[in-house]
N, C-alpha and C positions, 0 to 999 in steps of 0.2 A: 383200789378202794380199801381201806383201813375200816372196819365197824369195831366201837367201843364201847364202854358202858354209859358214856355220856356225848355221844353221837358218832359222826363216820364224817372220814375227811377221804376228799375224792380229787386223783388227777388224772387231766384228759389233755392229751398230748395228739394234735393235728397236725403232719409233716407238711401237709397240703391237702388246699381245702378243694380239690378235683383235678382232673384232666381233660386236657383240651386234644381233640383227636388231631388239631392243626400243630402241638407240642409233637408228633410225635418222632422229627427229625433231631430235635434238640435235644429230647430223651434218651435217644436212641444207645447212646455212649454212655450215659450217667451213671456212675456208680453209687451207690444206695451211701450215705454219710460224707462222698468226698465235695460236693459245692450243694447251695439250697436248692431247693427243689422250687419251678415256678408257680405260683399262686399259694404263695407262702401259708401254713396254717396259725397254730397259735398254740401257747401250754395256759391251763389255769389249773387253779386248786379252790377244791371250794369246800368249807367248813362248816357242816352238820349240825347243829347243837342238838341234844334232844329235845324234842318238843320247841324249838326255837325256826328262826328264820335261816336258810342257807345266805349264807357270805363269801361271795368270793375273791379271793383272794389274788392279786395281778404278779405273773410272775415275766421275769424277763427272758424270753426268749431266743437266744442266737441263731439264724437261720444256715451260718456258715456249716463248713466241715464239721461232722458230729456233735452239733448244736454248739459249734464253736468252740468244742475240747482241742480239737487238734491247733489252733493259733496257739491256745494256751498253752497247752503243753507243749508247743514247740518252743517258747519265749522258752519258759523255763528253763528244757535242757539247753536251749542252745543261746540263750541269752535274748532281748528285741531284735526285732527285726529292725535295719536302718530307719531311723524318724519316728519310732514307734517306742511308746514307755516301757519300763518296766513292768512285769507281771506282778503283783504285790497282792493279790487277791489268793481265793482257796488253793487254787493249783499250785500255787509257790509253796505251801506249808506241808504238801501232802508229799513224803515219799516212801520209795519202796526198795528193799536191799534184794539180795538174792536170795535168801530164806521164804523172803515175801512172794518172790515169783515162784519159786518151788511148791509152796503151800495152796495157790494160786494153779497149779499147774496137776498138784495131787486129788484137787478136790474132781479135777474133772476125768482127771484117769479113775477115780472111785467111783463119780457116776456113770459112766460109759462101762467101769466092770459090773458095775449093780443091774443096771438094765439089761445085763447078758447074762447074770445069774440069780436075777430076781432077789438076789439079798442083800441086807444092809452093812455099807462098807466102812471098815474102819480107817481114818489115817496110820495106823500103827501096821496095818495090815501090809501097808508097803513096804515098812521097812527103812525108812530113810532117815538118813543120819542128821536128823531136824533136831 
């Protein structure tokens, strides 16, 4: 939830809308991101005005692997899958060099040293040849 000075916009992300204790063979194995989950849920956004009416807003969903990141980013690195189009959407535009992963990689060694010594950590602090 986002609040502003001219209302709050809000998203509400449902993986699955319950469990069935008759599911829990087919559960059993699932790992959390890699296929969807049964009784699929939903995502919306919904848009606050102040003093106005809530509007919400319809978003599309993917129930696949990681809400569908991992086909996508697989097309990309590794080209469509047979019979399957080209990736021409956000994932094709987006990449990331070795700088990006390192940077990516600093931020969480900074938090992990923060939390162990309760202070605020710089990137520079590591030292790395960024």
């Amino acid at each position: 939830m986002f609040n502003g000075s001219q209302g709050r916009l809000e998203l509400e992300v449902v993986e699955s809308t319950h469990r069935n204790p008759a599911d829990g063979d087919v559960l059993g194995g699932l790992i959390h991101g890699t296929d969807a989950l049964p009784h699929a849920g939903h995502a919306k956004i919904t848009k606050q005005n102040l003093w106005g009416q809530a509007m919400d807003i319809p978003v599309h969903y993917d129930h696949a692997g990681h809400g569908g990141g991992d086909d996508r980013m697989l097309s990309v690195l590794f080209g469509p899958a047979p019979g399957e189009k080209e990736e021409t959407g956000d994932a094709s535009k987006q990449t990331a060099n070795e700088r990006d992963g390192a940077m990516a990689l600093a931020v969480g060694l900074l938090a992990n040293e923060s939390f162990k010594n309760g202070q605020f950590m710089h990137v520079k602090d590591l030292q790395l040849p960024l």
